[in-house]
Every structure is written in C-alpha cells, then in structure tokens.
C-alpha atoms as a printed R data frame, in Angstrom:
    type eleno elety resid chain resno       x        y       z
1   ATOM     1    CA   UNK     A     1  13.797 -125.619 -56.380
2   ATOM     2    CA   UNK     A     2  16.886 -123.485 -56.723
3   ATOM     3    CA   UNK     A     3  19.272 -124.034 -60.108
4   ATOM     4    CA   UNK     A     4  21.999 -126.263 -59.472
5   ATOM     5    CA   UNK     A     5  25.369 -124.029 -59.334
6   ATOM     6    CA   UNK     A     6  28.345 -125.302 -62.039
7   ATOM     7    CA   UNK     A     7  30.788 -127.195 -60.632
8   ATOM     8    CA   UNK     A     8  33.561 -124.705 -62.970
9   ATOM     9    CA   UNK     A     9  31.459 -121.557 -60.983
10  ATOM    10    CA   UNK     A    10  32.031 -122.940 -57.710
11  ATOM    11    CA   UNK     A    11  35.642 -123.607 -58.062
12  ATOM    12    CA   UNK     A    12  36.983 -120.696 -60.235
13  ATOM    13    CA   UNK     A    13  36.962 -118.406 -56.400
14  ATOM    14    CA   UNK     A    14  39.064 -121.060 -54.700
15  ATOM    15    CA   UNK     A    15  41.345 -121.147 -58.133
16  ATOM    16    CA   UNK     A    16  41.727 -117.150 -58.383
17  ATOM    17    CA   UNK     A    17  43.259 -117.521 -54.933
18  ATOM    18    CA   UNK     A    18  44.994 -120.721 -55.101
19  ATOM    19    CA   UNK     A    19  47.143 -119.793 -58.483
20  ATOM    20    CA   UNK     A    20  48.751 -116.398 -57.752
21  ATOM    21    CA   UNK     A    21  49.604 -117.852 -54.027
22  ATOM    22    CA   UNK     A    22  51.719 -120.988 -55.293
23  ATOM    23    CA   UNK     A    23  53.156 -118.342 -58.328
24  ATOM    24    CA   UNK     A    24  54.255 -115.944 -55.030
25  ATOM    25    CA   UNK     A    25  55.271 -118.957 -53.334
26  ATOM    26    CA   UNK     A    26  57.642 -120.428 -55.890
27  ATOM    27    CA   UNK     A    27  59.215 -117.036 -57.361
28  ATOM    28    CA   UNK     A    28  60.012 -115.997 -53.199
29  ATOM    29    CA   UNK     A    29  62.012 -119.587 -52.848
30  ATOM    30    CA   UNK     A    30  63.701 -119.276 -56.720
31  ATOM    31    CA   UNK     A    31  64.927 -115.800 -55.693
32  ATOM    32    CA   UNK     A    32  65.952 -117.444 -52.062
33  ATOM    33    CA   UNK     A    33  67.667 -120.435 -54.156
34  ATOM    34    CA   UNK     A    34  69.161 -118.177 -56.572
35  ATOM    35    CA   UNK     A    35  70.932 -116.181 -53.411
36  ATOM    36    CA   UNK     A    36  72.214 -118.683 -51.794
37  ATOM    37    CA   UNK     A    37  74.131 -120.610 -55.007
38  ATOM    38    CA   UNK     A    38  75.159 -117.275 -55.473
39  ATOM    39    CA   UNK     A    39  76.510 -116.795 -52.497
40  ATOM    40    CA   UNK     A    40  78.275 -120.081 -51.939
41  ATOM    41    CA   UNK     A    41  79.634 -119.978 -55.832
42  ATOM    42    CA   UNK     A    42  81.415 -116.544 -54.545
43  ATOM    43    CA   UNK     A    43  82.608 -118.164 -51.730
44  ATOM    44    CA   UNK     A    44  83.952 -120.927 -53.103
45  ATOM    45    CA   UNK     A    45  86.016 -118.868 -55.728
46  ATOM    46    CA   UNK     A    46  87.329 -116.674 -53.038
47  ATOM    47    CA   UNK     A    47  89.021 -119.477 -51.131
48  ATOM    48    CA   UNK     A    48  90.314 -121.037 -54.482
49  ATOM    49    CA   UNK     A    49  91.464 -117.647 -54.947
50  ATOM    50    CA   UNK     A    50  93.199 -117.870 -50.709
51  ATOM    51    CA   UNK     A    51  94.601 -121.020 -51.740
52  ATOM    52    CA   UNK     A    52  96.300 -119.827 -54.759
53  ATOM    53    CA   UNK     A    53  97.770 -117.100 -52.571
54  ATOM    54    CA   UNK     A    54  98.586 -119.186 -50.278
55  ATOM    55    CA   UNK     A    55 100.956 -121.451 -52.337
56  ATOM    56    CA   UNK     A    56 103.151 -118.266 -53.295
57  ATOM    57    CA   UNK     A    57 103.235 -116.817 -49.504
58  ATOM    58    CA   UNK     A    58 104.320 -119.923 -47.478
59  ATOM    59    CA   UNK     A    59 107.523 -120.084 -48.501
60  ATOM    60    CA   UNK     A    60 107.791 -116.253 -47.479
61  ATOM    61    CA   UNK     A    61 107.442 -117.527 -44.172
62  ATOM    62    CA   UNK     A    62 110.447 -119.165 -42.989
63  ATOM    63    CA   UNK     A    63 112.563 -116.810 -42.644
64  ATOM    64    CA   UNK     A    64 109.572 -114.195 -42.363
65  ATOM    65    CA   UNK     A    65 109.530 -111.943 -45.040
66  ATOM    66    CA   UNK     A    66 106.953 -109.275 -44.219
67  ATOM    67    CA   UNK     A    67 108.389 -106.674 -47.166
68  ATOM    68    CA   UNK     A    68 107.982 -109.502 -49.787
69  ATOM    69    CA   UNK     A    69 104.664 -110.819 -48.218
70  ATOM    70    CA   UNK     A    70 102.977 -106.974 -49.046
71  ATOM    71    CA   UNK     A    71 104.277 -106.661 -52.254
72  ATOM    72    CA   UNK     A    72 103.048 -110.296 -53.289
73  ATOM    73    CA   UNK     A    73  99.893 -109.523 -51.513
74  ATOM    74    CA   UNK     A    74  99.640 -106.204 -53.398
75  ATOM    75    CA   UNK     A    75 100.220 -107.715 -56.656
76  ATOM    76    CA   UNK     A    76  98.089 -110.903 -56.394
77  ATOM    77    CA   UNK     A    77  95.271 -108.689 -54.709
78  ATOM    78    CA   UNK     A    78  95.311 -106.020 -57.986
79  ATOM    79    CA   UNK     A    79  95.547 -108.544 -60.336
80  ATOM    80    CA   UNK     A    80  92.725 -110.240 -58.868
81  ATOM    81    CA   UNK     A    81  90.557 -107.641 -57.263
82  ATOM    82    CA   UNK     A    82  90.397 -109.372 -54.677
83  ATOM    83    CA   UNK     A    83  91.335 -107.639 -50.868
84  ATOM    84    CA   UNK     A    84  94.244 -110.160 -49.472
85  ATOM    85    CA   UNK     A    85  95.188 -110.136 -45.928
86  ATOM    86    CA   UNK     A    86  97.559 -112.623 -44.181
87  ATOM    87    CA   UNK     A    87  96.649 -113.708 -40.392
88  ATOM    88    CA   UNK     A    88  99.048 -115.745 -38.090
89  ATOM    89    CA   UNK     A    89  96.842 -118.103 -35.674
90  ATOM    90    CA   UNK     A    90  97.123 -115.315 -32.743
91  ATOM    91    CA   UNK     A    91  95.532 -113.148 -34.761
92  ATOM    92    CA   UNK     A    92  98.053 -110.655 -35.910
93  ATOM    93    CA   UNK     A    93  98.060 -109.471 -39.450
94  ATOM    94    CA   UNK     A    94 101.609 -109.480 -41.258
95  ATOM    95    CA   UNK     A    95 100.711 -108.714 -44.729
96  ATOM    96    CA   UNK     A    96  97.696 -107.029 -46.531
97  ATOM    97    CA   UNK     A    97  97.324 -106.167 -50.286
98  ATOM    98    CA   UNK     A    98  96.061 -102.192 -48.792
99  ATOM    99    CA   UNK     A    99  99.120 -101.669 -46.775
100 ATOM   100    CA   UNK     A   100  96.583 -101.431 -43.483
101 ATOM   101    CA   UNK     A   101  98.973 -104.431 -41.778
102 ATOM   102    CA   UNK     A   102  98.721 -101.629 -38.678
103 ATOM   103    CA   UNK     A   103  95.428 -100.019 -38.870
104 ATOM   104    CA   UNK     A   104  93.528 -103.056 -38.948
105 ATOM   105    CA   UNK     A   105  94.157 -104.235 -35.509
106 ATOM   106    CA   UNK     A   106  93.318 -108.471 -34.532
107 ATOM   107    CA   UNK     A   107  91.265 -110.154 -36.484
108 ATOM   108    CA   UNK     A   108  91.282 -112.905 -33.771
109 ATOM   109    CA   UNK     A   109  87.683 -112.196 -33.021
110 ATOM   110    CA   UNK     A   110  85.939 -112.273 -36.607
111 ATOM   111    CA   UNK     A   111  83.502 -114.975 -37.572
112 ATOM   112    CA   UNK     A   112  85.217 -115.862 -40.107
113 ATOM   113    CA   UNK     A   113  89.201 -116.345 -38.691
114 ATOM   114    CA   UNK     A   114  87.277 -118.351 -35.155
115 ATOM   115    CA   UNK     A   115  86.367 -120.574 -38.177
116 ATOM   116    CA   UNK     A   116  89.314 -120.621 -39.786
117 ATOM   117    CA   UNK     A   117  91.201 -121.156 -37.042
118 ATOM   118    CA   UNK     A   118  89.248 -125.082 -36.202
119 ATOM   119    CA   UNK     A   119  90.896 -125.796 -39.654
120 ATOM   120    CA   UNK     A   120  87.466 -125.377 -41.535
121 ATOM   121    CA   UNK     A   121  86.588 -122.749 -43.877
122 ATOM   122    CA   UNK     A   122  85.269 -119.357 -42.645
123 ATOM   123    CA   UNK     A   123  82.759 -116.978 -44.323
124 ATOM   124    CA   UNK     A   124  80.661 -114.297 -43.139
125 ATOM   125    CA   UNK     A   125  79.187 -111.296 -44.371
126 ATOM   126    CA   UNK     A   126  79.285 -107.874 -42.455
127 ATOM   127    CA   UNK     A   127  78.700 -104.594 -43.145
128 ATOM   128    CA   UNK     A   128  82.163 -102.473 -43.906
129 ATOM   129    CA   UNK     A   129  81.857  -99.122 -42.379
130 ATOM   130    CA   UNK     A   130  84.589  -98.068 -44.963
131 ATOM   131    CA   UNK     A   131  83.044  -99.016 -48.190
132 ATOM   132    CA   UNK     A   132  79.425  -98.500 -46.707
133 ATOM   133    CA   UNK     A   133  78.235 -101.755 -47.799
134 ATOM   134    CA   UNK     A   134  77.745 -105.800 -47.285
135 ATOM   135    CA   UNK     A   135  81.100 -107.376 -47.798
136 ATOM   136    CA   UNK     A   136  81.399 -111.132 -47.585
137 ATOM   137    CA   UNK     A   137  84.732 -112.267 -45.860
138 ATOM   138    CA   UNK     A   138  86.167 -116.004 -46.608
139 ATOM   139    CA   UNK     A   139  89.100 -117.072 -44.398
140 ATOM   140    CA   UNK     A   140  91.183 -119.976 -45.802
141 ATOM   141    CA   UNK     A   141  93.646 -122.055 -43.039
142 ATOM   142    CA   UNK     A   142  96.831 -122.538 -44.771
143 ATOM   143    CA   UNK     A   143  99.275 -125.368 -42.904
144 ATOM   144    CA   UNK     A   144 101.487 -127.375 -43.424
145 ATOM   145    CA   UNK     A   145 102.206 -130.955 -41.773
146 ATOM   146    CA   UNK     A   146  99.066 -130.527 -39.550
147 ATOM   147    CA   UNK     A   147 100.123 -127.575 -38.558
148 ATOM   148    CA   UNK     A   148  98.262 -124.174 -39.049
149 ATOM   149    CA   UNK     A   149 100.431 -121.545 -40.158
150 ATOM   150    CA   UNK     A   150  98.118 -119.069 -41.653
151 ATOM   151    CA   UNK     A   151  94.932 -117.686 -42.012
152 ATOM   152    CA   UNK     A   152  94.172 -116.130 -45.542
C-alpha cells in the first residue's frame, strides 16, 4: 500500500506558482494605477495653469492685442515653465510664450484643440520631434457668455 502523500507536500507546487503570479499581477496594475493618477494629476494642473492664463489674456482680446498677448504669454510661460500658446476657434495661433506664433502653422487638427473646441477639455500626448520626446498637450476653451473665444 503506497504512503499517503501530505496534504502541505501536495499543495506547496500549486503555491510556488500561485504566489509570485498574484505578486506580478498586483505590482503590473500598481505601476499601471500609479501612471495614470500621474498622468491625470499633470493634467489637471496644466489646465488650472490655462485657466489662470486665461483670466489675464481675455481682456487682451477686444481690441486684439497680439504684442501684449506674447509678452504676457512669455512671462506667464517662464515663470511657470510651462509652454503657452493662444488658439482662436479657426485654428490660428496669435500668441505663444516661444515667439513660434508663425512657424507653428494650425493647430486646428490636434487631438487636443478638436477637443477643446466641443467646449470640453483636451489632452493628448505625442511625441515632439523638437525636444525628441513624449510631451503631453492640455487645451483649455476659454469663453465668455457661451461663446468660445479661445483655445489655451
């Protein structure tokens, strides 16, 4: 008659297995978790950073003020660090804390300003060619009245 195998000898295989596979499991989603917060916390202090801006430039807008709107996008953006570009709904940029109102070309066509422009906040992140690296984007719809007047 053959010995009776422990009960702790035939489970310890399916435990060795088990344990590291729900460890893997849970330190993959806490690192997932941890990214995403992340993520959404930088966000959300980039368009409380838009809407900040955005209280100083609208009344640079009537009568439009381009000069004024750089050198208050400059200024905010340094003191900041934060890149600051100003979009009118069509998609043409008027003021940007880099000077690059010109170079730029429309923005009418990034993820982020198609958001923007439904009223909602937009966010993406792209690669930048120029700083060879992920950048997120946030684009903040500034209005007044119901009316959109800008896209930060």
């Amino acid at each position: 008659m053959p010995k009776p195998r422990r009960l702790v000898r035939q489970l310890s295989p399916w435990y060795l297995c088990i344990v590291p596979a729900a460890a893997i499991v849970a330190l993959l989603g806490s690192v997932f978790l941890f990214h995403y917060f992340y993520v959404q916390d930088f966000a959300d202090d980039l368009a409380l950073r838009a809407r900040l801006v955005g209280n100083q430039i609208i009344p640079l807008l009537d009568p439009l003020d381009i000069k004024a709107l750089n050198k208050i996008c400059d200024e905010l953006g340094r003191q900041g660090s934060t890149h600051i570009t100003v979009i009118l709904p069509s998609g043409k940029i008027i003021a940007d804390s880099e000077g690059r109102n010109q170079t730029i070309g429309n923005q009418v066509e990034s993820p982020e300003v198609v958001t923007a422009l439904t009223g909602q906040l937009g966010m993406s992140i792209r690669y930048s060619p120029k700083l060879k690296k992920d950048v997120m984007y946030v684009a903040v719809p500034y209005g007044m009245g119901g009316k959109l007047l800008i896209i930060l």
